[in-house]
C-alpha positions in Angstrom: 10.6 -11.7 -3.6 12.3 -8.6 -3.3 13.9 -6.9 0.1 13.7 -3.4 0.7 17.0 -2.1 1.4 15.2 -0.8 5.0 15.2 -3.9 6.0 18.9 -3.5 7.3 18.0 -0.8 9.5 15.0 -2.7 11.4 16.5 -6.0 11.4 19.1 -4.6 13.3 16.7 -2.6 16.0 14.7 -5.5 16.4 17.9 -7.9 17.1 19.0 -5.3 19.7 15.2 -4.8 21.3 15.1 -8.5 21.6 18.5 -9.1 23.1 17.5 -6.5 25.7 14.6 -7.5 26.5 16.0 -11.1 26.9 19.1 -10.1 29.1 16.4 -7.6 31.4 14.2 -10.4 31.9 16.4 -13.4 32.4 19.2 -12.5 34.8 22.5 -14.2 34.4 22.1 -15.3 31.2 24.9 -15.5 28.8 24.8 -12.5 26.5 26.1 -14.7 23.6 22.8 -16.9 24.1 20.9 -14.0 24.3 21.9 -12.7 21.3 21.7 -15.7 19.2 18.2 -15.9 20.7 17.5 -12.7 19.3 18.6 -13.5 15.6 16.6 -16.0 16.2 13.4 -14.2 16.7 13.8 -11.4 14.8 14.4 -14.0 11.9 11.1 -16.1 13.1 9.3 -12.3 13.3 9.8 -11.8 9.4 9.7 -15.2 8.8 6.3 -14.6 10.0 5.4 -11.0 7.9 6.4 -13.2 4.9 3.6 -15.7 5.7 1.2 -12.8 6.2 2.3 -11.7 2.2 2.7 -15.2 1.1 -1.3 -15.6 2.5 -1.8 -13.1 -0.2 -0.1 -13.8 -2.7 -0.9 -17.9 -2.9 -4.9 -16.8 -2.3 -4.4 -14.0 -5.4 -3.3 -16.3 -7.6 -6.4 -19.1 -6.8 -8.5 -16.3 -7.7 -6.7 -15.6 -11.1 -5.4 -13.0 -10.6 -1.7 -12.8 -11.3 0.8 -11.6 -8.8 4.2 -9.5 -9.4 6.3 -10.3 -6.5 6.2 -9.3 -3.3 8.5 -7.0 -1.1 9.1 -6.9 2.5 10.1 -3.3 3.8 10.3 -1.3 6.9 7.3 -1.9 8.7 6.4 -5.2 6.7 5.5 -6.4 3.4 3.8 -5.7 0.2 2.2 -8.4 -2.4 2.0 -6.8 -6.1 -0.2 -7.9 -8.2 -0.8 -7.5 -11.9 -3.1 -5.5 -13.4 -6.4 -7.4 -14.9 -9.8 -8.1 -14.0 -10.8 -8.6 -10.8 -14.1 -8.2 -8.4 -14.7 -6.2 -4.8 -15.2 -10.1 -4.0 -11.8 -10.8 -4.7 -9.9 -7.5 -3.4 -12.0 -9.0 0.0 -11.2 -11.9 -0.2 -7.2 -11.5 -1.0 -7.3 -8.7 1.8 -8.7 -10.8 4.5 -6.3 -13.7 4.8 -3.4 -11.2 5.5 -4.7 -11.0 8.9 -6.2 -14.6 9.4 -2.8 -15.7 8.9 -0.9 -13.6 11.4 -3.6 -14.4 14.2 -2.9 -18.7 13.0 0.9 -18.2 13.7 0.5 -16.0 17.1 -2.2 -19.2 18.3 0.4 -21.7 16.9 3.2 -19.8 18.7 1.1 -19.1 21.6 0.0 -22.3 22.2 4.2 -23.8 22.1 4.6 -21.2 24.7 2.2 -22.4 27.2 3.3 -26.2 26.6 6.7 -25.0 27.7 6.0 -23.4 30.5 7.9 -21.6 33.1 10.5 -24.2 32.5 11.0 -23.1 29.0 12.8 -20.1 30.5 13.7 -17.8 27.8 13.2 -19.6 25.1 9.5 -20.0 25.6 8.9 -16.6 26.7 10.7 -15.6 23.5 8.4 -17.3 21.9 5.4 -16.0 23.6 6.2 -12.4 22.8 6.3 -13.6 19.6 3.0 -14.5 19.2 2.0 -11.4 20.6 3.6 -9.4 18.5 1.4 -11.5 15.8 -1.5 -10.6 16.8 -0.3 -7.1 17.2 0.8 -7.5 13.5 -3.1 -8.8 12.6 -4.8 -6.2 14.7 -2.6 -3.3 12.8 -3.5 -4.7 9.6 -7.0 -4.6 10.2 -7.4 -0.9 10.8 -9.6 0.8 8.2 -7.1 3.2 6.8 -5.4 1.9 3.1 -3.2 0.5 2.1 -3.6 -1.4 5.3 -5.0 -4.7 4.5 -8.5 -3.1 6.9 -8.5 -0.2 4.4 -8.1 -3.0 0.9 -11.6 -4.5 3.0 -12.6 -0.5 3.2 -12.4 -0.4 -0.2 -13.7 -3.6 -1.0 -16.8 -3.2 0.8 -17.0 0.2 -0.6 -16.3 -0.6 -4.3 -19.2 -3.6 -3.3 -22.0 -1.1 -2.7 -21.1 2.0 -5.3 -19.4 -0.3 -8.1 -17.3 2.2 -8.5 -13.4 1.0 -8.0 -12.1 4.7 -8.1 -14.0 6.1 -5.9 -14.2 3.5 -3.3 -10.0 3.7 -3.4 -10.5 7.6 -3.1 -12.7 6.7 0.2 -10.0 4.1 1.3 -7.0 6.2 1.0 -8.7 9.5 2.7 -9.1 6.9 5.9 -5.6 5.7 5.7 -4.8 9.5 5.1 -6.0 10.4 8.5 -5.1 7.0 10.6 -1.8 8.0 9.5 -2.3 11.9 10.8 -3.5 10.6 14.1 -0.7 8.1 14.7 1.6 10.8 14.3 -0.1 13.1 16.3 -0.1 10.2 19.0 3.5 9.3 18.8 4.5 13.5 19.0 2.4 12.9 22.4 3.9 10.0 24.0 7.5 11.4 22.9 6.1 14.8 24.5 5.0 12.8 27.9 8.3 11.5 28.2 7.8 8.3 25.8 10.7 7.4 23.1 8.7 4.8 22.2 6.5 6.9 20.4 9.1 7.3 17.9 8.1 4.0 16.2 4.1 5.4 16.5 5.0 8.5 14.7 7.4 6.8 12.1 4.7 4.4 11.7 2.1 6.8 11.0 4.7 9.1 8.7 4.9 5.9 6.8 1.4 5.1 6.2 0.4 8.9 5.3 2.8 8.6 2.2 1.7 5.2 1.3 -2.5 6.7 1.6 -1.3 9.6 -0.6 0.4 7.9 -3.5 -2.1 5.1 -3.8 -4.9 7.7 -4.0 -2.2 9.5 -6.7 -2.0 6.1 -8.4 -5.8 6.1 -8.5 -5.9 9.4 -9.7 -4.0 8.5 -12.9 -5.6 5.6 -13.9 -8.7 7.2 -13.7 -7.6 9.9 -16.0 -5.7 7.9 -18.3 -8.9 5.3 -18.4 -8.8 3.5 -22.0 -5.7 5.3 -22.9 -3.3 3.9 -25.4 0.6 4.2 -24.9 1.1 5.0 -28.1 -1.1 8.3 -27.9 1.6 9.2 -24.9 5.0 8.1 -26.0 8.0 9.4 -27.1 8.8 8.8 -30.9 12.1 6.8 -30.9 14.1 6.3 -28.9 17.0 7.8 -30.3 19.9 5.3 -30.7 23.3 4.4 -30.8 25.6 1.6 -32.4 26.0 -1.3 -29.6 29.8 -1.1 -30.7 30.1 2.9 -29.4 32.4 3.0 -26.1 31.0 4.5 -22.8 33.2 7.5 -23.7 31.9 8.3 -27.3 28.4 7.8 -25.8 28.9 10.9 -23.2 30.4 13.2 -25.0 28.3 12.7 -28.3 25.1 11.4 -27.0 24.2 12.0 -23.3 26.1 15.7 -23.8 24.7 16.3 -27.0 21.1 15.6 -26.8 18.5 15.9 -24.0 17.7 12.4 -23.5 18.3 10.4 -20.0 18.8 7.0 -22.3 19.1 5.7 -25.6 18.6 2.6 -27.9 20.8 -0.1 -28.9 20.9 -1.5 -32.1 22.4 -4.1 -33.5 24.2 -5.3 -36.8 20.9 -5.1 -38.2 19.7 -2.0 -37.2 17.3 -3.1 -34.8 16.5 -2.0 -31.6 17.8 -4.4 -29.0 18.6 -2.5 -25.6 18.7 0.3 -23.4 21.4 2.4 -22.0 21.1 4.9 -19.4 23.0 7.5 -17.6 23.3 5.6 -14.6 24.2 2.0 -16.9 27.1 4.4 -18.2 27.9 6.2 -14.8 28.7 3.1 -13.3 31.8 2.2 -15.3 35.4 2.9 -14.1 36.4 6.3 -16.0 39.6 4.4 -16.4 37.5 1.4 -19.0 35.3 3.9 -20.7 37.6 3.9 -23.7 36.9 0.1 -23.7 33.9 -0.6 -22.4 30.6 -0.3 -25.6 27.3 0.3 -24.8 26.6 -2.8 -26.0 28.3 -4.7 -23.0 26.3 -2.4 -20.5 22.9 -1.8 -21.7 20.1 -3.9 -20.6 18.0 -6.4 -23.0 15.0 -6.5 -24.0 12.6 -8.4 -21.8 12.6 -11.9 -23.2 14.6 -11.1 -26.2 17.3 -13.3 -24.4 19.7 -10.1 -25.8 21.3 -9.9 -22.6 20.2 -8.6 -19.0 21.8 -5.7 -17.5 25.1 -5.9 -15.4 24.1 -6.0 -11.9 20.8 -5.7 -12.7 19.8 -8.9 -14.2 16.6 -7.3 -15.5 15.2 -6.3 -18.9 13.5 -3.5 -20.5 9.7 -3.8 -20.8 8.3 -4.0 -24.5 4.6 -3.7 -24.5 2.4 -3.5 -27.4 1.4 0.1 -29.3 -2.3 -0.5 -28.5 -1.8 -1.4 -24.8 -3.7 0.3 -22.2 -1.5 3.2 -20.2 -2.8 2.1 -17.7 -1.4 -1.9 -17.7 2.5 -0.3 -18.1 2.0 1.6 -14.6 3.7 -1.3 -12.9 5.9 -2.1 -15.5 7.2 1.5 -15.0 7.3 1.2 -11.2 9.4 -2.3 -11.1 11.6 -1.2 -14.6 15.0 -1.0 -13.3 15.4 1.5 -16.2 12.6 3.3 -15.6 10.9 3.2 -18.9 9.1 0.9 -21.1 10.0 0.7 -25.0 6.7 0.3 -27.1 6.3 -2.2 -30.5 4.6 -1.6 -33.2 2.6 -4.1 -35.5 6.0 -5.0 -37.0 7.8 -5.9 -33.8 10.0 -3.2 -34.6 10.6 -0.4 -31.5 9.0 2.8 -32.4 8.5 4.5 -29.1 9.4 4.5 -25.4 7.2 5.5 -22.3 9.1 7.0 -19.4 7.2 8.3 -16.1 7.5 11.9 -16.8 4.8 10.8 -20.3 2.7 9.6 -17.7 2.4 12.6 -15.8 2.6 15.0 -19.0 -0.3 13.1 -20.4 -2.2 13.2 -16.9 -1.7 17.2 -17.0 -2.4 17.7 -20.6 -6.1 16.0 -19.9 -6.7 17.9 -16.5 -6.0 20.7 -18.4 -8.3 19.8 -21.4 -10.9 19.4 -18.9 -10.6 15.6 -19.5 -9.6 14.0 -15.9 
């Protein structure tokens, strides 16, 4: 599980609604209560977001179909899954109990709020605005407009009666497109008529516009790249370096010298067994760069049990030279290095795949008259 580093700001807006709304409702009420009582919640309300990606995730992975992690960000959470086969079935199936789960914990916390009672005081109607903000959660979700779980149904149900996946995602995004549009348009209004709070609407809606456009980009590309190979859109190489070069010797005769955003790193043998990148080498002191070898900073291969990079603790994808472009998309997205190294028949490296050889290859078909 991995937490988007917007999580900070909204954990701490939700605290402060929460301990305002508190102190407003329950008068005299120690504002050191209060505020634990708002930790509280807002830990309960993502607490409660990670059930609604954990519903997901656990019903994915019945199905076969193997997940990547998930991550919870701004305005909730995301379950990645790997690419393989899978049915407009499935995508309904996995989309659905998103939802069912959100409305199961606002009933469960509902239904502890009304056995409290007035006598609860605030802990109960805590409680009971958590629930609602549940179902708010399952109702939201359940709009037609992708990547909302409402427009994964969308393009379930679409993908159902075409059989055709890209399309049907094509359909789902232009929905989420313009339910994004309209909550901004919305939000602009309320702030207009005197209403802050449609701030969040707007932000809300900015958010889900991006996320419509670059899933229907992300569609675009695999449809264009359809049964290609990666080794028919890598880079020869990659161009390499002794693990035993310094950080220094590395700048000044390979990151100034050639135009290359990261190199290989071989080993005793000659073999490829690492990357290093501009930002692996930017992070050391400038005082240890005389020191410091490439070798110490790079990051391993995936698996190869090399080494992981510093800080990162992650490895460098190695796929195979006949795999699909379009299984490495992921790989690329999650790659803390932001490239994949390709193998040939050998095991040896003989190329690497970095974003911008997606999008080259993308424009060299559109252009061919081939996407």
């Amino acid at each position: 599980m991995r937490v988007d580093p917007s999580w900070t700001f909204i954990a701490v807006l939700v605290v402060l609604s929460f301990w305002g709304r508190t102190l407003t409702l329950h008068e005299g009420l120690n504002a050191a209560l209060a505020l634990a009582l708002a930790v509280g919640a807002a830990l309960c309300l993502f607490g409660s977001v990670l059930v609604h990606e954990l519903a997901h995730a656990i019903t994915a992975r019945r199905r076969q179909i193997a997940v990547a992690g998930i991550t919870l960000f701004l305005f909730g959470g995301v379950t990645e899954s790997e690419p393989g086969e899978r049915t407009a079935g499935d995508e309904l199936v996995v989309a659905v109990v998103g939802p069912l789960s959100s409305f199961a914990v606002a009933a469960v916390l509902g239904m502890l709020s009304l056995i409290a009672g007035p006598s609860g005081g605030a802990v109960a109607d805590t409680v009971g605005y958590l629930a609602w903000l549940n179902l708010v959660l399952a109702v939201f979700n359940l709009l037609p407009g992708f990547p909302l779980d409402g427009g994964r149904v969308l393009r379930a149900s679409a993908w159902a009666i075409t059989g055709d996946r890209a399309r049907a995602t094509r359909l789902a995004a232009a929905a989420g497109l313009g339910l994004g549009y309209a909550l901004i348009a919305l939000g602009l209004l309320a702030v207009a008529a005197g209403g802050f709070g449609g701030l969040w609407l707007a932000a809300i809606g900015w958010f889900l516009a991006g996320a419509a456009r670059a899933s229907a980009h992300r569609e675009h590309v695999v449809e264009v790249l359809d049964h290609v190979r990666v080794d028919q859109i890598m880079s020869p190489g990659p161009v390499s370096m002794p693990a035993s070069v310094t950080v220094r010797d590395a700048i000044d005769e390979w990151f100034l010298a050639r135009d290359h955003g990261a190199f290989g790193v071989l080993d005793d043998l000659g073999e490829v067994v690492g990357l290093v990148t501009m930002r692996d080498v930017r992070r050391v002191p400038i005082a240890d760069r005389e020191t410091t070898t490439v070798g110490a900073i790079a990051a391993g291969l995936a698996g190869s049990g090399v080494g992981d990079r510093v800080g990162d603790g992650v490895g460098v994808g190695v796929v195979d030279a006949a795999t699909p472009v379009t299984d490495v998309l992921d790989h690329l997205d999650r790659s803390a290095a932001g490239r994949v190294l390709v193998s040939g028949w050998d095991g040896r490296i003989v190329g690497i795949v970095t974003a911008t050889d997606v999008t080259r290859a993308v424009h060299r078909r559109e252009g061919l008259g081939l996407g």
